[in-house]
C-alpha positions as CSV (number, residue, x, y, z in Angstrom):
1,X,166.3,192.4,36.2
2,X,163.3,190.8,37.2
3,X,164.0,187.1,39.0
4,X,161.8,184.3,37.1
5,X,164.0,181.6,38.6
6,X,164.3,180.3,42.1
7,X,168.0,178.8,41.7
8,X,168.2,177.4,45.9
9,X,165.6,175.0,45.1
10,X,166.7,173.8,41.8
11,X,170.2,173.2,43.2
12,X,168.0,171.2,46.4
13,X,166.2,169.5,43.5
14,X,169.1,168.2,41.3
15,X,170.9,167.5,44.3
16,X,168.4,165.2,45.5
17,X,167.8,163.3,42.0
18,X,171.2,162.6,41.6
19,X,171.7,160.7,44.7
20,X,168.7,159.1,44.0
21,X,170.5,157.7,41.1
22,X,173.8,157.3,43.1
23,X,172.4,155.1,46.0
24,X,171.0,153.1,43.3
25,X,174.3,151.9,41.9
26,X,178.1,151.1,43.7
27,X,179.5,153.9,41.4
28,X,177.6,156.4,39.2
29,X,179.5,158.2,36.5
30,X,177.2,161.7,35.8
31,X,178.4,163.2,32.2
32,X,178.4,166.7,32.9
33,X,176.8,168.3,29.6
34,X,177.1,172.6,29.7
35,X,179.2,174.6,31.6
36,X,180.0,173.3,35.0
37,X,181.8,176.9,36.2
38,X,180.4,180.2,35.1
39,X,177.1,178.9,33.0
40,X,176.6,182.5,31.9
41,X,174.1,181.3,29.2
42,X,171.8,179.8,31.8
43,X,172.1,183.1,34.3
44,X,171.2,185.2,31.0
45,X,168.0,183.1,29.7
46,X,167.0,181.9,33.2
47,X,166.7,185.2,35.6
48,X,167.9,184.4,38.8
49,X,170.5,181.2,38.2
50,X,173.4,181.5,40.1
51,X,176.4,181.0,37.3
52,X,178.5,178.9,39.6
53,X,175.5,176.9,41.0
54,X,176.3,173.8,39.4
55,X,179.9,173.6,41.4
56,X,178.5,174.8,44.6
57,X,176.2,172.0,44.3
58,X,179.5,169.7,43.6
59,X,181.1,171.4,46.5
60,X,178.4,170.3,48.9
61,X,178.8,166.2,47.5
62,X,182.4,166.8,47.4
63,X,182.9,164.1,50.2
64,X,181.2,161.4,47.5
65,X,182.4,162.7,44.3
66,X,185.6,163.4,42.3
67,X,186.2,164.6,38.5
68,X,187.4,163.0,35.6
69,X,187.9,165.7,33.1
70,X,188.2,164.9,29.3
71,X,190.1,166.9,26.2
72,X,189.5,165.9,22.6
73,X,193.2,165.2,21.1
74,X,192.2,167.2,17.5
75,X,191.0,170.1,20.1
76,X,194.9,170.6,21.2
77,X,195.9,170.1,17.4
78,X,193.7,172.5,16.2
79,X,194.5,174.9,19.0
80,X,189.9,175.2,19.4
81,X,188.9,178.5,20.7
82,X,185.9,178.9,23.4
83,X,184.1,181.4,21.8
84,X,182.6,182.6,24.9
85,X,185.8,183.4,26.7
86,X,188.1,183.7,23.6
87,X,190.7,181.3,25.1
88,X,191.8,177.9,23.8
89,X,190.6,174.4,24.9
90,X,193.8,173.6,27.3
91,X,194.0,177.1,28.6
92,X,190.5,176.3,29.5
93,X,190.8,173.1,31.2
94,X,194.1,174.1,33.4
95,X,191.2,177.2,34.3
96,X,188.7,174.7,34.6
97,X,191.4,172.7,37.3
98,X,192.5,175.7,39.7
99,X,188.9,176.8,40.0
100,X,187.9,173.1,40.7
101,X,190.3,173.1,43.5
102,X,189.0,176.4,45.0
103,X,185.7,174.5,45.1
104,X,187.8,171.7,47.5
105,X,187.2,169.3,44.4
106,X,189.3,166.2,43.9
107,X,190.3,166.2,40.1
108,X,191.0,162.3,40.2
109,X,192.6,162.8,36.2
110,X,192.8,164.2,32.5
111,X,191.6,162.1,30.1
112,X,192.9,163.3,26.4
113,X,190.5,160.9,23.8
114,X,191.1,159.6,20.9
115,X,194.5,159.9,21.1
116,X,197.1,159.0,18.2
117,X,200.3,160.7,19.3
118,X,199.2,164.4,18.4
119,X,202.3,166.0,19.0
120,X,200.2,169.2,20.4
121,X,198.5,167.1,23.0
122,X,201.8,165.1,23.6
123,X,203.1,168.2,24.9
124,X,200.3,169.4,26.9
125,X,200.1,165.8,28.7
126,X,203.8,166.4,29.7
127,X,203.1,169.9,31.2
128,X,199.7,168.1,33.4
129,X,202.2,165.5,34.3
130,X,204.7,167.7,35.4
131,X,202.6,169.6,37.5
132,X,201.8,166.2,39.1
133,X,198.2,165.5,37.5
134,X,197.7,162.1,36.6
135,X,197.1,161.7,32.6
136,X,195.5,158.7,30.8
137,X,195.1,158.8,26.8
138,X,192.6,156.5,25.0
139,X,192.9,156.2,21.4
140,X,189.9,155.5,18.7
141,X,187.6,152.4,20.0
142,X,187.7,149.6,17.6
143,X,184.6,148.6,16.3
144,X,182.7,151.9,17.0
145,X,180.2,153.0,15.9
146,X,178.0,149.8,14.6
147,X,179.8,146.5,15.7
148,X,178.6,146.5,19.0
149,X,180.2,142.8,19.8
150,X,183.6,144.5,19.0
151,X,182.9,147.4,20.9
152,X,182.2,146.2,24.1
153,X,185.3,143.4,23.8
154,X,188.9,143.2,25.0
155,X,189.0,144.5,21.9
156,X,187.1,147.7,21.8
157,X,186.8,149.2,25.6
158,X,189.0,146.9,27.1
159,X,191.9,147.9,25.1
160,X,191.5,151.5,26.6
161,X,193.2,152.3,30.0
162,X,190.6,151.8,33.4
163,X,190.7,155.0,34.9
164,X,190.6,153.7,39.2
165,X,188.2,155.8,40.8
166,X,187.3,155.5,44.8
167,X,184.2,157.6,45.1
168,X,180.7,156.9,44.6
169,X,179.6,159.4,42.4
170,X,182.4,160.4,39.4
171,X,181.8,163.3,37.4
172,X,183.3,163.4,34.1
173,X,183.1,166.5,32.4
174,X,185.1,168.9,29.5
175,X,186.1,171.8,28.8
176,X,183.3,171.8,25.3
177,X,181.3,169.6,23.2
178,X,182.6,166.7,21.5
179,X,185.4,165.7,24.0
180,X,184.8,162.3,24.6
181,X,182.8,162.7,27.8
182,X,180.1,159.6,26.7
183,X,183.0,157.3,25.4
184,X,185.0,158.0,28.5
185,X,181.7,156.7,31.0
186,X,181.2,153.7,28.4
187,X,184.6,152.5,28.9
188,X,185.0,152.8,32.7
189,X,181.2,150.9,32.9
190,X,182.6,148.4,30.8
191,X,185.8,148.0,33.2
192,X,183.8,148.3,36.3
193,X,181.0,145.1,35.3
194,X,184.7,143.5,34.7
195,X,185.8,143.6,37.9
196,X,182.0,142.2,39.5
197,X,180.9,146.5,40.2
198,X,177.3,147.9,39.6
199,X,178.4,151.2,38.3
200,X,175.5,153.6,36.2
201,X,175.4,155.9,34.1
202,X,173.4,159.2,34.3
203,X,173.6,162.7,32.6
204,X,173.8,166.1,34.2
205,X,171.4,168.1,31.8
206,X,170.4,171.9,31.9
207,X,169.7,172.6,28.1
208,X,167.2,172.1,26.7
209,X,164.8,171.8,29.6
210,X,162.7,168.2,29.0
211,X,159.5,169.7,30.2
212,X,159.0,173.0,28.4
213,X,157.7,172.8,24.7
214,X,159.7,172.5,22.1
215,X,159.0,176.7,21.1
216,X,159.6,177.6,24.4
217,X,161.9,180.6,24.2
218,X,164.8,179.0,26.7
219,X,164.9,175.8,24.8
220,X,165.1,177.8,21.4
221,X,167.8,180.5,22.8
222,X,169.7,176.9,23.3
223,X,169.8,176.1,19.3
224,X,171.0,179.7,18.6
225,X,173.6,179.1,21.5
226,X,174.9,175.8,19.5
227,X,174.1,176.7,16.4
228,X,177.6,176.3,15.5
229,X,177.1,172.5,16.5
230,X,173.5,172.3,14.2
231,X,171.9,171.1,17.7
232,X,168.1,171.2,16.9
233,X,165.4,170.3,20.3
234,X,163.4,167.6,19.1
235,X,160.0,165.7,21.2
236,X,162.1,162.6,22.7
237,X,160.4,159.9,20.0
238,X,161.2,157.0,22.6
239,X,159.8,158.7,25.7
240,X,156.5,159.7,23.7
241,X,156.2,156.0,22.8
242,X,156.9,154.2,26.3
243,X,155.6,156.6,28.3
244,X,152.8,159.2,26.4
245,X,154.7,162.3,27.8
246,X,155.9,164.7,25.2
247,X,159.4,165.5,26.3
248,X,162.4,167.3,24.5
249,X,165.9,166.6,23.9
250,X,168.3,167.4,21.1
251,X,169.0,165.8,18.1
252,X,172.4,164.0,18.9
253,X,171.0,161.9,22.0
254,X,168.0,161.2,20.5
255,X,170.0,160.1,17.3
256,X,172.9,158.3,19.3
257,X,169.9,156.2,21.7
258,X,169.4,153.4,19.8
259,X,173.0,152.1,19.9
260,X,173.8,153.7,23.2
261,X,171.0,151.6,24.4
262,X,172.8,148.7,23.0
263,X,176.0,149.2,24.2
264,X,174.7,149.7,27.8
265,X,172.6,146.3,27.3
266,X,175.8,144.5,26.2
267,X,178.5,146.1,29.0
268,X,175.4,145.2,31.7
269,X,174.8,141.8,30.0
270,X,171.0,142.4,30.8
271,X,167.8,145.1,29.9
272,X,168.4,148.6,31.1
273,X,166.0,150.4,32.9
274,X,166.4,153.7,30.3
275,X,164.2,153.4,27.7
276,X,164.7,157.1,26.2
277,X,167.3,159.9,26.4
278,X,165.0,161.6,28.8
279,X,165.2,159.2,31.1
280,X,169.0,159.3,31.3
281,X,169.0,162.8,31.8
282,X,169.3,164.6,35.5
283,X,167.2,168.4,35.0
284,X,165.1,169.6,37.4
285,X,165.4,172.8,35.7
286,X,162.0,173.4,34.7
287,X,160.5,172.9,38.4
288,X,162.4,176.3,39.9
289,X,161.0,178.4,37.3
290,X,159.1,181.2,39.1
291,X,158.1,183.5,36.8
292,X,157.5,182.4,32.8
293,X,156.9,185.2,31.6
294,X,160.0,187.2,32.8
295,X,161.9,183.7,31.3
296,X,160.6,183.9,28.3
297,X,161.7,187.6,27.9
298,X,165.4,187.4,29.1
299,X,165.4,184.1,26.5
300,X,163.8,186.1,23.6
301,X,166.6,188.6,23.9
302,X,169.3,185.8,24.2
303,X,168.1,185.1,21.2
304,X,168.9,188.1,19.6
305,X,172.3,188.5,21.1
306,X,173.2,185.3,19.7
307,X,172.4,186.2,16.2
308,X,174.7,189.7,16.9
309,X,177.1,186.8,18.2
310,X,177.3,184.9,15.3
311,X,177.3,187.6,12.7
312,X,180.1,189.2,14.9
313,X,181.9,185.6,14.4
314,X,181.2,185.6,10.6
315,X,182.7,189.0,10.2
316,X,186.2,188.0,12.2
317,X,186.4,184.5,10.3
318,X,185.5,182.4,13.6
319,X,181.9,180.7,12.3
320,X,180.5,179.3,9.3
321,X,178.1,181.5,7.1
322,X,175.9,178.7,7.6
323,X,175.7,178.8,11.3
324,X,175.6,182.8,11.0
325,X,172.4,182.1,9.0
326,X,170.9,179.8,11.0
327,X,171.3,182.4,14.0
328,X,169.6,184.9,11.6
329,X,166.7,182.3,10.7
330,X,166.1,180.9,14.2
331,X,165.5,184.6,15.1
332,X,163.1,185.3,12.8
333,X,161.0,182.1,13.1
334,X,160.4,183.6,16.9
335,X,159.4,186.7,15.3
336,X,162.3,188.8,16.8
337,X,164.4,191.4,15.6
338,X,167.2,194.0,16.9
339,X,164.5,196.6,17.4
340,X,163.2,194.7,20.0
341,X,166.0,195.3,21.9
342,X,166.1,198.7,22.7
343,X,170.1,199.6,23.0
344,X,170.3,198.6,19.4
345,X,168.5,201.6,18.1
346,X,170.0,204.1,20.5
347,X,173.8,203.3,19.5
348,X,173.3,203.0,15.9
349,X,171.7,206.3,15.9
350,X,173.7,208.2,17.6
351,X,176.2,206.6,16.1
352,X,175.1,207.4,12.6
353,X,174.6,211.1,13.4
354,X,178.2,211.6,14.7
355,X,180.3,209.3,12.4
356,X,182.3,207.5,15.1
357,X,181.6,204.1,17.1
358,X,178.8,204.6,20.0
359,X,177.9,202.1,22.6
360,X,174.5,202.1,24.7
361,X,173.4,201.2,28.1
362,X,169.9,200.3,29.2
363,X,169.7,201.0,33.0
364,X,167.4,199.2,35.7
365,X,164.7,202.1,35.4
366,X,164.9,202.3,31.5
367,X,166.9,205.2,30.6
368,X,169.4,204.7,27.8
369,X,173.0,206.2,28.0
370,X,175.5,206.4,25.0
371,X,179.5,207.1,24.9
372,X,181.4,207.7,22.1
373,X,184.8,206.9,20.9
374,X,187.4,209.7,21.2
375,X,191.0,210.2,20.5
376,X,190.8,209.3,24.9
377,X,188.9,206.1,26.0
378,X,187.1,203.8,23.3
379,X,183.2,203.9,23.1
380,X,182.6,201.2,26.0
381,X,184.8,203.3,28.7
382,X,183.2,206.0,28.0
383,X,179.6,204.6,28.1
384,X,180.4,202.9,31.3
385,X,181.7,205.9,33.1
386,X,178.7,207.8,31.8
387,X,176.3,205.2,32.9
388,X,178.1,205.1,36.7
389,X,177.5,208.7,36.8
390,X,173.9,208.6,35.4
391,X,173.0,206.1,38.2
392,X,174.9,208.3,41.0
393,X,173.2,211.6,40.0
394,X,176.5,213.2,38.9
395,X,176.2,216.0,36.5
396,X,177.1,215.4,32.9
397,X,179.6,218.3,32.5
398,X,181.0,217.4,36.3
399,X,184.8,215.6,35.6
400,X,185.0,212.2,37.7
401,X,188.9,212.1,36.8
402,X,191.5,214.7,36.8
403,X,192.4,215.2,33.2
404,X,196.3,214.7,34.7
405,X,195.5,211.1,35.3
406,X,194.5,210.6,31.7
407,X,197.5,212.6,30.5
408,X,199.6,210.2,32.4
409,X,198.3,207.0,31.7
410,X,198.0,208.2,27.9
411,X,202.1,208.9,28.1
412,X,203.2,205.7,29.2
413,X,201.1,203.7,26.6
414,X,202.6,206.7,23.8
415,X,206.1,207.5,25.1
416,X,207.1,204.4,27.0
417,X,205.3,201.7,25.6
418,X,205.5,203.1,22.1
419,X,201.8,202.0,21.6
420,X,200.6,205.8,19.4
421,X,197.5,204.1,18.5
422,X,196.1,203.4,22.4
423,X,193.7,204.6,24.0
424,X,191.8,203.8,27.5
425,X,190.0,201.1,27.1
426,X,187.0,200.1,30.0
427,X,190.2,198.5,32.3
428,X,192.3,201.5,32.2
429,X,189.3,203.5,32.7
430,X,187.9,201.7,36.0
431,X,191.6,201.8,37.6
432,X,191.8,205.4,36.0
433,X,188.7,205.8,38.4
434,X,189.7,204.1,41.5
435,X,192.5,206.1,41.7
436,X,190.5,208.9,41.4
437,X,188.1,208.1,43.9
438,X,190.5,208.5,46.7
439,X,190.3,212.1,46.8
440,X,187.5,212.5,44.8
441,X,183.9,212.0,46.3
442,X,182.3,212.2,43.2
443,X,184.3,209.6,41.7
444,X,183.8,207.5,44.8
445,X,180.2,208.0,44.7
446,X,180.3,206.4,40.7
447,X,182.4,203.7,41.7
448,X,180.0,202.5,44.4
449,X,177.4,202.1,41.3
450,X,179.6,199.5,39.2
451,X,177.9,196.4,41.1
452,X,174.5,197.9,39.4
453,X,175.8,197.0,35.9
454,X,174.8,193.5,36.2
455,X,172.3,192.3,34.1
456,X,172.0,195.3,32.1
457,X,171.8,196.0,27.9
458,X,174.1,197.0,26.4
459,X,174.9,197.9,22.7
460,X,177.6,198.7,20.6
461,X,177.8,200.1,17.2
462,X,180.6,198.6,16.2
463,X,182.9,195.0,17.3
464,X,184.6,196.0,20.8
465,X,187.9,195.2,21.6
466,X,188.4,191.8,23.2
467,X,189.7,193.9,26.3
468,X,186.2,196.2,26.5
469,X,184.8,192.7,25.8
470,X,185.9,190.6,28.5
471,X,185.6,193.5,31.1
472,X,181.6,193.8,30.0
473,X,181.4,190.0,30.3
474,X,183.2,190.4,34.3
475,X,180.9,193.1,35.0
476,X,177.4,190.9,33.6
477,X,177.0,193.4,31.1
478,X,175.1,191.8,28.4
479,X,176.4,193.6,25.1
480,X,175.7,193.2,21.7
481,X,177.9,194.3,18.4
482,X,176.8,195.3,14.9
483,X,178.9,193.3,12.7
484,X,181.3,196.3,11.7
485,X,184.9,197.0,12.6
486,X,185.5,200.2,14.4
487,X,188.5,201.0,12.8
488,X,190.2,199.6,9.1
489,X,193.3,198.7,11.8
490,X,194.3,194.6,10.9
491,X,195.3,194.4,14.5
492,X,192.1,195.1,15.9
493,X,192.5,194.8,19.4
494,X,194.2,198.1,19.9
């Protein structure tokens, strides 16, 4: 893939602008909108972002900074499932917490919001506690939304717990949307002009980027990303009117402004100097673009994987038929469609003209290899194994795996672990390799290849199994589904 964005210099950017902001106040809190760890969105729309850029940046103001992270109480009721990674919201934030502390983070607490003795998140605040991580709860803020006076009162804010902080710059972030992360900087700005503090408040942005247009494939591939959440980019109404500048942000801040602005105005007991949602915001993605054009395309097919996304949600019961049809919609209002992504075509092809599940790879020089599903290995081990030799210049009828290995793995999942349905899936089938390439050269030479996978296309004619799945996802495979099951199994993960 093509790089068309320089990611040193917008982390040396951002980096910069937010201590501008810090220096300007005795404590800043930054909400941390998007994915803080692993922003696979970004890396796929913006060619070139480093995934875990935003921590490293952290990393290097970890001396000035700790983390606050919040959990929405009806998140741990509900038991919320992250789409993207297929695990729920407090799996996700004890994740979120070991890989903050291999970053050398301080995790200064949990904050669970609007909390009314959930019984699910009562639990889960016992477990943080008994792992030693401090746990604060706030319940529903009295007053909000409209009575501003009771809002920012003993009544409203101060009845909610002061989290004490001792760095300058506090990050308060979440494992997804709608956890509280605003209300949680409101309250501690409120407890901090309380005790005689200039604290601020600023917002970590990377979708959508302020000074593209509003059409701009990236920002556009960011509605089909929430289209689950009806986020739609809008010009910034205020910013056009106080400044001139067209600008975009999305419809929540720009709805939410007006009485944000208020509140701030009220905790600071003077004017603000934010006099739009842009100006709140912290994004410097826009200047570390390189290479527009090469953007544009990795964001035009985000796009369409994100309407195979949604219609692969619909089918399993996780969306809405409304946000499946606003994928579809969003997609054709940018004049897209599946056959402009080339894999598409080649699995459901070949896939037509044999009668069993196919999955397609696109390599680096263009060539497309398929694999089929056999009474063996599922349809993604067996493209990915085709696609390593492909790019090692191994022979198609040449074996990389001694058919005894197979045999064996084959009889424990049959005979020992009683599982008659099994077969290799892309896991079994890399280990399968590995093993393989200890005495095999061949095999050796295709397991030098597996770095190559990332970035590429990839295509499969029917839903994969959350294993093949989440082993495309580690290797930066970019797949797509057709909306179809691959068997009529109920227990589809087999």
């Amino acid at each position: 893939m093509k790089k068309g964005f320089d990611s040193e210099k917008y982390l040396e950017e951002q980096s910069r602008f937010i201590m501008e902001r810090v220096t300007a106040h005795d404590k800043l809190y930054l909400e941390f909108g998007g994915k803080l760890i692993g922003d696979f969105h970004a890396m796929r729309v913006l060619p070139g972002f480093d995934p875990d850029g935003k921590v490293k940046l952290l990393h290097k103001l970890r001396d000035q900074a700790e983390i606050i992270i919040c959990i929405y109480a009806g998140d741990l009721e509900s038991n919320k499932v992250r789409g993207d990674l297929g695990i729920t919201y407090d799996r996700d934030l004890l994740r979120m917490i070991d890989d903050l502390r291999y970053w050398d983070l301080q995790i200064n607490s949990v904050l669970i919001t609007r909390f009314s003795g959930q019984p699910a998140a009562s639990q889960f605040k016992t477990k943080l506690e008994r792992h030693g991580i401090k746990v604060y709860t706030h319940g529903h803020t009295e007053g909000y939304p409209f009575d501003v006076d009771t809002i920012v009162s003993e009544n409203g804010y101060g009845k909610n717990a002061y989290i004490e902080t001792t760095k300058p710059l506090v990050i308060v972030t979440a494992p997804g949307a709608n956890s509280g992360k605003l209300a949680t900087c409101l309250n501690q700005l409120y407890h901090e002009v309380q005790r005689g503090r200039k604290a601020g408040y600023a917002k970590f942005e990377t979708f959508p980027v302020w000074d593209l247009p509003l059409k701009h494939p990236v920002n556009v591939a960011y509605e089909s990303a929430t289209a689950d959440l009806e986020d739609i980019n809008l010009v910034d109404p205020y910013h056009l009117e106080k400044y001139g500048v067209s600008t975009i942000n999305y419809n929540r801040d720009i709805e939410a402004f007006p009485l944000l602005r208020r509140i701030l105005t009220k905790i600071n007991g003077s004017d603000i100097p934010y006099y739009s949602p842009t100006d709140m915001g912290v994004n410097r993605v826009g200047s570390a673009i390189i290479d527009d054009a090469v953007v544009q395309e990795a964001a035009k097919q985000e796009i369409i994987r994100r309407y195979y996304a949604l219609q692969c949600d619909y089918k399993k019961g996780t969306t809405s038929l409304e946000a499946a049809q606003r994928g579809k919609l969003i997609m054709d209002e940018m004049g897209l469609s599946p056959k402009d992504r080339p894999v598409v075509a080649a699995a459901n092809d070949r896939s037509r003209e044999i009668k069993v599940p196919v999955v397609s790879i696109q390599l680096s020089d263009g060539r497309l290899v398929t694999g089929k599903r056999s009474s063996t290995m599922t349809s993604a081990a067996a493209c990915l194994l085709n696609a390593l030799k492909e790019m090692a210049n191994i022979g198609e009828d040449l074996h990389l795996m001694p058919p005894v290995i197979l045999d064996t793995i084959n009889k424990l999942n049959h005979d020992k672990l009683k599982n008659t349905s099994k077969i290799l899936d892309c896991k079994e089938a890399l280990i399968a390799l590995s093993i393989s390439a200890v005495t095999n050269p061949s095999a050796e030479a295709a397991l030098l290849q597996v770095e190559k996978l990332r970035n590429l296309q990839a295509h499969s004619s029917a839903i994969l199994p959350k294993a093949d799945e989440e082993i495309f996802r580690d290797l930066g495979i970019m797949v797509t589904s057709e909306p179809q099951f691959a068997t009529e199994s109920l227990y589809y993960d087999v």
